[in-house]
VEXMARMI-626677 format. One record per residue: residue in one letter; chain; z, y, x of N, C-alpha, C in turn. Coordinates in pm, whole numbers. Layout:
! residues N
 residu chaine     nw     nv     nu    caw    cav    cau     cw     cv     cu
      a      A      Z      Y      X      Z      Y      X      Z      Y      X
...
***
This chain:
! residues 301
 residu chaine     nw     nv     nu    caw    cav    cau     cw     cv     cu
      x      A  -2115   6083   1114  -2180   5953   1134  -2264   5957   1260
      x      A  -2284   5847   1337  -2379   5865   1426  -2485   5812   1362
      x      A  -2562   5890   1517  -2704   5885   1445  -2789   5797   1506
      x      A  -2896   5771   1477  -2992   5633   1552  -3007   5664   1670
      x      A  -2964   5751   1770  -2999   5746   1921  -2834   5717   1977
      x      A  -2718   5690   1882  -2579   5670   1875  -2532   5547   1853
      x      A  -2601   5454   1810  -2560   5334   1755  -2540   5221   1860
      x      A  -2427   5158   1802  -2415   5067   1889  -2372   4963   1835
      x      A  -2333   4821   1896  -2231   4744   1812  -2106   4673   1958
      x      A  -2022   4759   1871  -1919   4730   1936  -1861   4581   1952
      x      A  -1796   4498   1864  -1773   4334   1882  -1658   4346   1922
      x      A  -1598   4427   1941  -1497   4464   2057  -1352   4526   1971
      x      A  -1244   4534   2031  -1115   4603   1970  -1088   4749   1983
      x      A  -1110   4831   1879  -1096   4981   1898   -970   5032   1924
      x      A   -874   4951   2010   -704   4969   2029   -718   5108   2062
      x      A   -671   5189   2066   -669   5362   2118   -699   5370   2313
      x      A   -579   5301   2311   -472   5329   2496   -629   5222   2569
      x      A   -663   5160   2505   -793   5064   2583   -893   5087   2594
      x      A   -922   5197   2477  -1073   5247   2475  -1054   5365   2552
      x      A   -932   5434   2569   -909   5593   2630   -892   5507   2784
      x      A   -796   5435   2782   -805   5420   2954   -926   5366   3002
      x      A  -1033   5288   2944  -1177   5288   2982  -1262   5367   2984
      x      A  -1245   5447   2931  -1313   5619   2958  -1256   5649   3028
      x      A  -1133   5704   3033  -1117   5781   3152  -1140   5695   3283
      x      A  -1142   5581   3316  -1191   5509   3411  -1314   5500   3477
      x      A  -1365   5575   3335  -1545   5553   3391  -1567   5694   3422
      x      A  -1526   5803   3377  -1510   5968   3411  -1493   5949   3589
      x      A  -1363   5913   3599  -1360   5896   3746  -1434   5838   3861
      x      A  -1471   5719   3773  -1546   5660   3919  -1654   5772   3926
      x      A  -1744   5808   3782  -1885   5919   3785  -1838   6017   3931
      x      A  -1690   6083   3941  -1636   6160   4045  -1613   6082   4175
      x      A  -1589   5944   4170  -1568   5887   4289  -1708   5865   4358
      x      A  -1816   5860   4276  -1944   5825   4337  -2020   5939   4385
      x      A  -1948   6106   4361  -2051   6185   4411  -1936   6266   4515
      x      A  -1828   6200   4546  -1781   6284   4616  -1774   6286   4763
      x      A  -1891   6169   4816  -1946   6184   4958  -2046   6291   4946
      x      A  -2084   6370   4849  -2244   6426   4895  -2180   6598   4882
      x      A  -2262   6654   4957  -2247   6823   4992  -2289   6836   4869
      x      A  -2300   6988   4852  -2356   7086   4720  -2446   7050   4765
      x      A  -2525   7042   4866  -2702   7063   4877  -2746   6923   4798
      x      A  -2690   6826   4828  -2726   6751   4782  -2713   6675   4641
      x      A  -2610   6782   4555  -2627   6719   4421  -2712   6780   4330
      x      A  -2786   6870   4434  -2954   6904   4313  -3068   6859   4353
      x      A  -3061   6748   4438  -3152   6672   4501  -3237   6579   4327
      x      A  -3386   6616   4387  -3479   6564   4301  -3612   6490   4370
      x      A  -3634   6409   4394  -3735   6435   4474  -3872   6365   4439
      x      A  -3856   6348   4252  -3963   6281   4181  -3906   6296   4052
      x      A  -4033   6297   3968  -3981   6358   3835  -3882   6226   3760
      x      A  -3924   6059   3832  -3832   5991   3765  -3694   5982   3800
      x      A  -3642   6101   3887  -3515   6052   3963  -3468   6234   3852
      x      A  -3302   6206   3919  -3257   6286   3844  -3118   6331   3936
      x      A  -3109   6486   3921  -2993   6502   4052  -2864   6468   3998
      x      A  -2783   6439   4079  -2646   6369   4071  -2549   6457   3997
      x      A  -2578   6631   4020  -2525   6704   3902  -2596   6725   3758
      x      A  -2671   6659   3742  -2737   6652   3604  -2687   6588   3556
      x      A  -2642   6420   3634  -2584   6339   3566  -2458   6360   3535
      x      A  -2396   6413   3601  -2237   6409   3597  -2254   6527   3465
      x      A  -2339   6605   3435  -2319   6697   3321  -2400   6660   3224
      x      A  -2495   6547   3187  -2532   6500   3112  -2427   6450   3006
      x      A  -2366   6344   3111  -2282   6186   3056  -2143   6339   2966
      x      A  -2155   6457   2994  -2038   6512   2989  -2104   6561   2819
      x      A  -2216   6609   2828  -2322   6677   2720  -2235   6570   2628
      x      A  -2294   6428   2614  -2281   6347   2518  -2164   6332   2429
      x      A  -2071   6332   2514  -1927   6330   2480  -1905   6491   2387
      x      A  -1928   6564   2416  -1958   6684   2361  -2006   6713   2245
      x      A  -2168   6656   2226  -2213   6672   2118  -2202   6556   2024
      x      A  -2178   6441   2068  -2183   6307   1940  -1989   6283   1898
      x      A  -1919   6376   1990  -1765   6310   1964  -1690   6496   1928
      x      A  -1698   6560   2002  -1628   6699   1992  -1711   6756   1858
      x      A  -1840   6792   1893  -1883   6893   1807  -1865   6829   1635
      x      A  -1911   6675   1614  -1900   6674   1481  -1716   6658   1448
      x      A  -1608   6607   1490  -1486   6559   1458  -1367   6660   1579
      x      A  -1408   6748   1630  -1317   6867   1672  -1291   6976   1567
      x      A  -1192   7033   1530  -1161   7090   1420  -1194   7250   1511
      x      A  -1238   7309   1453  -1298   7489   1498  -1340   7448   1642
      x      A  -1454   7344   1650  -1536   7360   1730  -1586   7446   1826
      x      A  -1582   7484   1932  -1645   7571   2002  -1712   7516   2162
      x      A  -1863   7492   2161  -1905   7456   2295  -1856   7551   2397
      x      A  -1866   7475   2488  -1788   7495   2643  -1898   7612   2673
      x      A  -2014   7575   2661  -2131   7693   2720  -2207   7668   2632
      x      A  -2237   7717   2545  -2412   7663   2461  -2514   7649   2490
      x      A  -2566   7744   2647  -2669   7748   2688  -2694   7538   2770
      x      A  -2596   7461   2727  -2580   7329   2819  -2617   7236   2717
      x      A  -2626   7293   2623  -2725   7182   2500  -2860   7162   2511
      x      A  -2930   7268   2536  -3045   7290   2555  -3052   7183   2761
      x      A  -2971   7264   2848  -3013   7276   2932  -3002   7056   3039
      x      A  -2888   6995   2906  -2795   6839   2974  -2867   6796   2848
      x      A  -2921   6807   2762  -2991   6710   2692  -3122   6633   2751
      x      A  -3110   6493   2758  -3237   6458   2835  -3326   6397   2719
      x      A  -3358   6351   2638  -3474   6310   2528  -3451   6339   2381
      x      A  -3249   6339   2309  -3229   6349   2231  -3279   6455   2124
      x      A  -3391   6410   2083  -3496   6501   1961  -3419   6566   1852
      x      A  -3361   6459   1811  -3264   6475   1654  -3166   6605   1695
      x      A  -3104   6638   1844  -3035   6722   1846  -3073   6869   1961
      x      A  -3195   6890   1930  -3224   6999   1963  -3320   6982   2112
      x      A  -3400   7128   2159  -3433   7096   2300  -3420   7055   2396
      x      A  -3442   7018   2485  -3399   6989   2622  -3546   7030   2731
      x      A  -3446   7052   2832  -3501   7112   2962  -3593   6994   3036
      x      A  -3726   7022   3077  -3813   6953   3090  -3720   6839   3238
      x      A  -3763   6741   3225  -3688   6631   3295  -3735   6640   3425
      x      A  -3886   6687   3475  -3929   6731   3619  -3851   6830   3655
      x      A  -3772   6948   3607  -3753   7029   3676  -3589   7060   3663
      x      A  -3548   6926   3677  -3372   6947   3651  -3340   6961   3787
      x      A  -3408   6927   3855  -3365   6989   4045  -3369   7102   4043
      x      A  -3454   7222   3968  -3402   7341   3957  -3325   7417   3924
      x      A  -3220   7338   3836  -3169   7405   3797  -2988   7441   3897
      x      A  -3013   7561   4005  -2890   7551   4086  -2822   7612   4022
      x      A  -2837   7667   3872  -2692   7714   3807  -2714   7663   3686
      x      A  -2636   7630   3633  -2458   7633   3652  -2448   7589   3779
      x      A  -2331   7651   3833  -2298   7596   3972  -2233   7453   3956
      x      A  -2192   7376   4051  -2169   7296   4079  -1966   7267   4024
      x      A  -1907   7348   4068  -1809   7400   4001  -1802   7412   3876
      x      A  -1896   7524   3778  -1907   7557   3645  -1912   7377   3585
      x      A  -2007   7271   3661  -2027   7168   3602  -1904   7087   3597
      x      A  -1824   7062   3672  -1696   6995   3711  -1605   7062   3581
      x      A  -1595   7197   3605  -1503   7260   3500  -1536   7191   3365
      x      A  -1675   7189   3339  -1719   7156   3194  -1693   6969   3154
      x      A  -1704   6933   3295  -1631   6777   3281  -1473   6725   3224
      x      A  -1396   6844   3299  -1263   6849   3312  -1232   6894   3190
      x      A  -1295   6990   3088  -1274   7061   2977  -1311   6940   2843
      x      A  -1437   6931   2855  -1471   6804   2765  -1339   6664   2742
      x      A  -1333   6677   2876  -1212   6532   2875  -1112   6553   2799
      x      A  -1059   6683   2873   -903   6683   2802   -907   6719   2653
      x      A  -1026   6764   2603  -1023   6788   2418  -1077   6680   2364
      x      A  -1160   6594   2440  -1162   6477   2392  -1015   6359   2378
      x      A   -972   6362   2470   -831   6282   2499   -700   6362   2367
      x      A   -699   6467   2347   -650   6498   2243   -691   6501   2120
      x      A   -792   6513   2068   -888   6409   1956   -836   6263   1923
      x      A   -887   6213   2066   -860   6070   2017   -691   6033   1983
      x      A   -587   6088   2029   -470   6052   2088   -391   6091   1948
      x      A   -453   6227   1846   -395   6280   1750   -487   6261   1605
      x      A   -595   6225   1636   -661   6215   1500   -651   6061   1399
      x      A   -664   6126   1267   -584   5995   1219   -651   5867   1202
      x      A   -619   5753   1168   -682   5625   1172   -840   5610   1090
      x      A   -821   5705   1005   -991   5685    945  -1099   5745   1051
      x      A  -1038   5853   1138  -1160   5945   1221  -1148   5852   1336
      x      A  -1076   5791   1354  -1006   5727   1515  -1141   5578   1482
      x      A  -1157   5525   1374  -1249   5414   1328  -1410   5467   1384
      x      A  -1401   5620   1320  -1551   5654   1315  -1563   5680   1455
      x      A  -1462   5769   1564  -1513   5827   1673  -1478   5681   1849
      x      A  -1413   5585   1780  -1414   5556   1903  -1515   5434   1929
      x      A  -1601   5404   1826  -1728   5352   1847  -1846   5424   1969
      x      A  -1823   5555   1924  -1904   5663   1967  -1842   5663   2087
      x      A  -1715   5683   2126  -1666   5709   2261  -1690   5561   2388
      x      A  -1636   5425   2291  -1723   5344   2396  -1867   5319   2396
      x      A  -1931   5389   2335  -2091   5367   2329  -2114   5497   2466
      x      A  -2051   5589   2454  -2074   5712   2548  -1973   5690   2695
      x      A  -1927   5603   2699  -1875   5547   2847  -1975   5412   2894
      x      A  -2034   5311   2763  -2128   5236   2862  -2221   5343   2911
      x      A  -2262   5418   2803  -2396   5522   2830  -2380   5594   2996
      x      A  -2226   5626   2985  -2198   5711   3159  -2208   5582   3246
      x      A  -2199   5471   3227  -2224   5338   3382  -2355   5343   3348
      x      A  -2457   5354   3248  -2602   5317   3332  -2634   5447   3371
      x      A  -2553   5532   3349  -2620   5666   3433  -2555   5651   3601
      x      A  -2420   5606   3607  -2389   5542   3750  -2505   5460   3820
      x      A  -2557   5352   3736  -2675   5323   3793  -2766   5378   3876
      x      A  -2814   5455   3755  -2908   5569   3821  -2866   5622   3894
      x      A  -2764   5670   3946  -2737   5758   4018  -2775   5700   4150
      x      A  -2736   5603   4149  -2716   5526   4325  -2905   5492   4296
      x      A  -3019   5477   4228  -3157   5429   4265  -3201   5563   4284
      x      A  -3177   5670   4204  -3214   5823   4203  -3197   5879   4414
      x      A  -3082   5830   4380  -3004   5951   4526  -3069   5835   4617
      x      A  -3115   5698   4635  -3146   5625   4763  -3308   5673   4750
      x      A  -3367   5744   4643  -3508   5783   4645  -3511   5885   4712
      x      A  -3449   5926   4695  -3407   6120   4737  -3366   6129   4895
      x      A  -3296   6039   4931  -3243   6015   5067  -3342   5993   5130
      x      A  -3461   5876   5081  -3496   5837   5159  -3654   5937   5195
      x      A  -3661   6021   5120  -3745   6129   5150  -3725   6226   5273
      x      A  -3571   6204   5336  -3551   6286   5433  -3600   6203   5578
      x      A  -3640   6282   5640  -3676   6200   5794  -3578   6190   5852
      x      A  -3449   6243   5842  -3322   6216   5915  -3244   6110   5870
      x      A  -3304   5988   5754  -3240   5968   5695  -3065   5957   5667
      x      A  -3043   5996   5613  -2896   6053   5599  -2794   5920   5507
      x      A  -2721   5872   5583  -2622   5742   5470  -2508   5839   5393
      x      A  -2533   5792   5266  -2474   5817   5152  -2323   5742   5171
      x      A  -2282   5689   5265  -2124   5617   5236  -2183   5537   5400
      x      A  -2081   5521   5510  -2140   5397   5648  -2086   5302   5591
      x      A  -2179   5174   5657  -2168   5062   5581  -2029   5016   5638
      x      A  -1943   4937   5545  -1850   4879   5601  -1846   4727   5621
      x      A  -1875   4648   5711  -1954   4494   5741  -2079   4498   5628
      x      A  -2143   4356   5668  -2248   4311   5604  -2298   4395   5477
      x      A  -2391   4419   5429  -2436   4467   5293  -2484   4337   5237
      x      A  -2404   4354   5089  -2427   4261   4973  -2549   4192   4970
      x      A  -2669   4300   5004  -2784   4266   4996  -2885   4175   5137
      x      A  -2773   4189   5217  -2784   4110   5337  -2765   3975   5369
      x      A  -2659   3935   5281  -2563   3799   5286  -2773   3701   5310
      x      A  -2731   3609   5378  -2876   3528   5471  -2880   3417   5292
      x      A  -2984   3415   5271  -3025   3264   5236  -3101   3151   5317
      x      A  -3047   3047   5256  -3095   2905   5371  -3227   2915   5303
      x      A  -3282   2914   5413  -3420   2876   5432  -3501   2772   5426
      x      A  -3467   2693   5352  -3532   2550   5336  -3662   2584   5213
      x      A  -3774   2519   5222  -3876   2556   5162  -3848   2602   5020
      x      A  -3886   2685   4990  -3897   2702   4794  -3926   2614   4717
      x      A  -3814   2580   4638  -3894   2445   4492  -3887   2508   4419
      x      A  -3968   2477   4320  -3977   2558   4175  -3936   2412   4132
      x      A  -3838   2481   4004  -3773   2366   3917  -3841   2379   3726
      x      A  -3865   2308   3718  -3959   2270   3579  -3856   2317   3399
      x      A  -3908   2395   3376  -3785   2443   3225  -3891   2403   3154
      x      A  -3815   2317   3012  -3905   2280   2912  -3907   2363   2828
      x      A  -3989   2375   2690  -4041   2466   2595  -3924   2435   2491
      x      A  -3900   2547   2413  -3777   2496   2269  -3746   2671   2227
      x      A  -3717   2644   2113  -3660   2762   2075  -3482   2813   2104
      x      A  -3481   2936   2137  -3400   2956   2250  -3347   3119   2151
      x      A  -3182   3136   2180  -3122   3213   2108  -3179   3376   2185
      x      A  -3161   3502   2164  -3189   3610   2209  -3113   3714   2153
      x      A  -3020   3790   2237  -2996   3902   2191  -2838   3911   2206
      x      A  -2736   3969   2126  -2576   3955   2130  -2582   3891   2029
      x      A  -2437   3890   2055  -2392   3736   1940  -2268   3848   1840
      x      A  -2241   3992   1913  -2169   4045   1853  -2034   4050   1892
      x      A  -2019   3980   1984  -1830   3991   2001  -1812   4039   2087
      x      A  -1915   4141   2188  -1855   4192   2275  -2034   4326   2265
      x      A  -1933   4418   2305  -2038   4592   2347  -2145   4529   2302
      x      A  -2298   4583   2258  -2459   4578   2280  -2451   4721   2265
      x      A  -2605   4748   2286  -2668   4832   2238  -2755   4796   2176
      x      A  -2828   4896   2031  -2856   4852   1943  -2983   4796   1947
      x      A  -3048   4793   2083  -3187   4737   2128  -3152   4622   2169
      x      A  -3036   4567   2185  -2971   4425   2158  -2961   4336   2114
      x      A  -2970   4399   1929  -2970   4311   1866  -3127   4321   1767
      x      A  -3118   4217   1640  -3024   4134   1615  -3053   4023   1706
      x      A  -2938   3955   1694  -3004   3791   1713  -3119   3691   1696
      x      A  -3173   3663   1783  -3270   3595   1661  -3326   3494   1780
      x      A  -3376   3365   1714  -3446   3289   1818  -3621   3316   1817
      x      A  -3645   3304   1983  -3794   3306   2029  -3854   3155   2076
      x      A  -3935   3128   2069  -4008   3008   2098  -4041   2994   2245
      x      A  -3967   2962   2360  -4033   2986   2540  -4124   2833   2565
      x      A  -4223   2927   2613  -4354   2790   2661  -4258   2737   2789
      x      A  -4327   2647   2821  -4258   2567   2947  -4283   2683   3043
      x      A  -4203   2661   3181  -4201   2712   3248  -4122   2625   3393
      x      A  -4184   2760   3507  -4072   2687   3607  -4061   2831   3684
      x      A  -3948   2797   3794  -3836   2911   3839  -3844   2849   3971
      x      A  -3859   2937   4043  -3785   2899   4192  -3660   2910   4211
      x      A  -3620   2799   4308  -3496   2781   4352  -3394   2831   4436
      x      A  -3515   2965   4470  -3395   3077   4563  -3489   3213   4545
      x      A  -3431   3290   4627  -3537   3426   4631  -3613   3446   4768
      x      A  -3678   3511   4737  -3766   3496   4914  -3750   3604   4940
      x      A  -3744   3607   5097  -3696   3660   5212  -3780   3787   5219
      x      A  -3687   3869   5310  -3799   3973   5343  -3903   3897   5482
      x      A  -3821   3810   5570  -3879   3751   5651  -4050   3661   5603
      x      A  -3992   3601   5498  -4105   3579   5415  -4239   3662   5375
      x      A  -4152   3781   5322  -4242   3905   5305  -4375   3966   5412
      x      A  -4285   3947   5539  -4314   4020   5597  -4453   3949   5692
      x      A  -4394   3810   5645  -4524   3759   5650  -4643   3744   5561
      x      A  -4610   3748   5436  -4739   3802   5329  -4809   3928   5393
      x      A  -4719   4062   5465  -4780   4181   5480  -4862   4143   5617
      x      A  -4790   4047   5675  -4907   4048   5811  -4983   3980   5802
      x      A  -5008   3880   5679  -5142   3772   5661  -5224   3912   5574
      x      A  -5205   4008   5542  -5302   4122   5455  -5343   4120   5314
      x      A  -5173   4033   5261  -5170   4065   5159  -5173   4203   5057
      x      A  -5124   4283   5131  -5206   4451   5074  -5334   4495   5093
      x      A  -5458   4405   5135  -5569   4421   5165  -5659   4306   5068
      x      A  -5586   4230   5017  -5615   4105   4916  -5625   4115   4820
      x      A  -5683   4187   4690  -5718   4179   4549  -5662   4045   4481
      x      A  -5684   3889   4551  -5640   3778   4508  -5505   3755   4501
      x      A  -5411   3839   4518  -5287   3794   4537  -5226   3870   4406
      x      A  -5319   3983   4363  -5267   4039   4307  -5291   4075   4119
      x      A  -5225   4127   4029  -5270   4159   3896  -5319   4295   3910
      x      A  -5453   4268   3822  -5515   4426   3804  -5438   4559   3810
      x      A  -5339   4592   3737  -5282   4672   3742  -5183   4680   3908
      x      A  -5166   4587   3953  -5123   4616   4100  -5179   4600   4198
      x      A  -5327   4605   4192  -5422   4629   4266  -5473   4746   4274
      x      A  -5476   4826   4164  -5530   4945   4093  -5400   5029   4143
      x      A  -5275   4973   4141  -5180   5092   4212  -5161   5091   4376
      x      A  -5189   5010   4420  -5227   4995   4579  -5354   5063   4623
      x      A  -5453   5077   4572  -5588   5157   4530  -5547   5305   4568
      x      A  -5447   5368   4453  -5441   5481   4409  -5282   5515   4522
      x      A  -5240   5484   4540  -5096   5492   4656  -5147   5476   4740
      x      A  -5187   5400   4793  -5222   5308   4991  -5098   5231   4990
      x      A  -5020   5202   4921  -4902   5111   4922  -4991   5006   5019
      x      A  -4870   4962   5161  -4869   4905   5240  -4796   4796   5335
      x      A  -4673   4847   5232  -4527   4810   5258  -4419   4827   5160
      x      A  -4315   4758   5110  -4235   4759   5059  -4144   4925   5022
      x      A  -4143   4965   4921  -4067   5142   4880  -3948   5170   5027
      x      A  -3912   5129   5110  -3752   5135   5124  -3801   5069   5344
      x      A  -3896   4995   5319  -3940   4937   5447  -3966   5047   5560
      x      A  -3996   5053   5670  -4022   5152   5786  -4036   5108   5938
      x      A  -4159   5095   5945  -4204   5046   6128  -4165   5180   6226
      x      A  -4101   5139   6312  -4045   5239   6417  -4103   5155   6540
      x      A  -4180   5219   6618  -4161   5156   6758  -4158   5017   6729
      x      A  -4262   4965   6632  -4268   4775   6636  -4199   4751   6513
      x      A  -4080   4808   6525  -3973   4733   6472  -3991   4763   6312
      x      A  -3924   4647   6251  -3960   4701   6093  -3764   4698   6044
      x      A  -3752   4825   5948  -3628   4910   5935  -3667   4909   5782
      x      A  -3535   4868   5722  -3571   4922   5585  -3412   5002   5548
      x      A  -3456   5165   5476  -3326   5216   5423  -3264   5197   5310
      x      A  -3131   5215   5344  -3039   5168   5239  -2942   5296   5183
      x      A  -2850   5296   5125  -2782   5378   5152  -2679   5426   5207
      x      A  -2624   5335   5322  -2570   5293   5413  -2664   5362   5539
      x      A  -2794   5409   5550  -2893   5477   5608  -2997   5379   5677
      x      A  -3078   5418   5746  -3158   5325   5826  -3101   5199   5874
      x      A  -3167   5098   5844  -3095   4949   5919  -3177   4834   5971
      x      A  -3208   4778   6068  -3287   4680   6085  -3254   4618   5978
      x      A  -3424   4551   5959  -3436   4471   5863  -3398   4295   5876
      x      A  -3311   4271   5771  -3244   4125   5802  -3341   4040   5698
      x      A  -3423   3936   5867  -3518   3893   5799  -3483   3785   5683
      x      A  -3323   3715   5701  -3312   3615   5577  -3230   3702   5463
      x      A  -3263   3749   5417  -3159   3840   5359  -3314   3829   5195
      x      A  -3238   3856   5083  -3385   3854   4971  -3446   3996   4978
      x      A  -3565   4026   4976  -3676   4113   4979  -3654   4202   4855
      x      A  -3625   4323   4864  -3578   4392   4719  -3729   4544   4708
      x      A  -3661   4594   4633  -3698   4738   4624  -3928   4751   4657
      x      A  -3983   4617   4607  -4082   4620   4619  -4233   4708   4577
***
């Protein structure tokens, strides 16, 4: 059975060939996304909230391991044992894990040993699913698409982790050259900001069930929203950049206690990702250093 850090609600069709070719789909890209970076750089850490790119790729591998192989593999045997302890990141219910500041230290298993343990997990998983019979095939492939969304928000991470990590280097180094415009570039029209008026009512929240959640998803249930209003576009870094030169980081009034109190304690001055060179203001991406496109929306604040 899974267990409460396992649960999910699927909504979804447990066909075999759909749930296996979506795993293995998501296995790959995890490989398509680290295979611009050297060895040096997949034990890159460079804050205890970031996490190196071979942790992840042997984490997302851990899971599959311990919530799908170890309970429903017949004569069980982990790949390494010492990787329970070492790819577990919070899971209490199933034993230690290696303090989360210091997973940049860890340069062995090598980089290799980790790949092998990817490649090994897969293929005994893929024969599990492909041969076990319709009652275990019910119980385990809940677990298997709950442990392929689980590997895309670790894709996530991967790309906010490694642009933290990058951007700690003074050379800054691009993770992939950009190929035209970045997504995050495309200009918005600039016509003044309206905020548009939302009325108050009780309003649905959560899944409805017919497709993936996670179990912090649900249930359903309606919340009561006070009125409100929304602006009608996002603002600019050009915008921004004029808040920073009127001294809005020098202004208590602009701001909530708690982000006054972290400007205090940082010297935050500028946007995480921003960078004055010679006048000019540069913000990195992972595409590497880029003038900053002043109509473009203001991110990474």
């Amino acid at each position: 059975m899974a267990s409460s850090a396992t649960k999910a609600v699927t909504g979804s069709s447990l066909d075999r060939q759909q749930i296996l070719s979506r795993f293995h789909h998501v296995r790959q890209h995890s490989l398509d996304q680290v295979a611009p970076l050297s060895i040096e750089d997949m034990c890159l850490q460079a804050m205890v909230d970031t996490s190196p790119p071979k942790w992840h790729i042997a984490h997302t591998t851990w899971f599959f391991e311990t919530f799908v192989l170890e309970p429903y593999e017949a004569q069980f045997t982990p790949f390494d044992p010492t990787f329970r302890h070492l790819f577990n990141s919070y899971y209490e219910t199933v034993g230690t894990f290696h303090p989360r500041h210091q997973r940049g230290l860890l340069s062995r298993p090598s980089l290799e040993q980790v790949l092998n343990y990817r490649n090994n997990v897969e293929q005994r998983l893929s024969e599990l699913a492909e041969t076990c019979p319709e009652n275990i095939w019910q119980e385990i492939a809940p677990l298997i698409l709950l442990g392929s969304h689980h590997e895309q928000q670790h894709q996530e991470l991967f790309y906010t982790d490694l642009l933290y990590s990058f951007s700690q280097n003074p050379t800054y180094p691009a993770y992939r050259p950009a190929k035209g415009a970045p997504r995050d570039a495309e200009p918005i029209a600039e016509s003044p900001i309206r905020f548009i008026a939302f009325e108050s009512g009780l309003e649905q929240v959560g899944s409805d069930g017919k497709e993936f959640a996670f179990d912090n998803e649900t249930p359903r249930h309606r919340v009561y929203i006070e009125p409100y209003q929304l602006a009608d576009r996002l603002v600019t870094n050009g915008e921004y950049l004029q808040f920073l030169n009127d001294g809005g980081y020098q202004s208590p009034l602009v701001w909530l206690s708690d982000g006054w109190a972290t400007i205090q304690q940082t010297g935050w001055d500028h946007p995480l990702y921003w960078r004055q060179i010679d006048g000019e203001w540069y913000h990195f991406t992972l595409h590497g250093l880029q003038q900053l496109p002043m109509t473009a929306p203001v991110i990474s604040l």
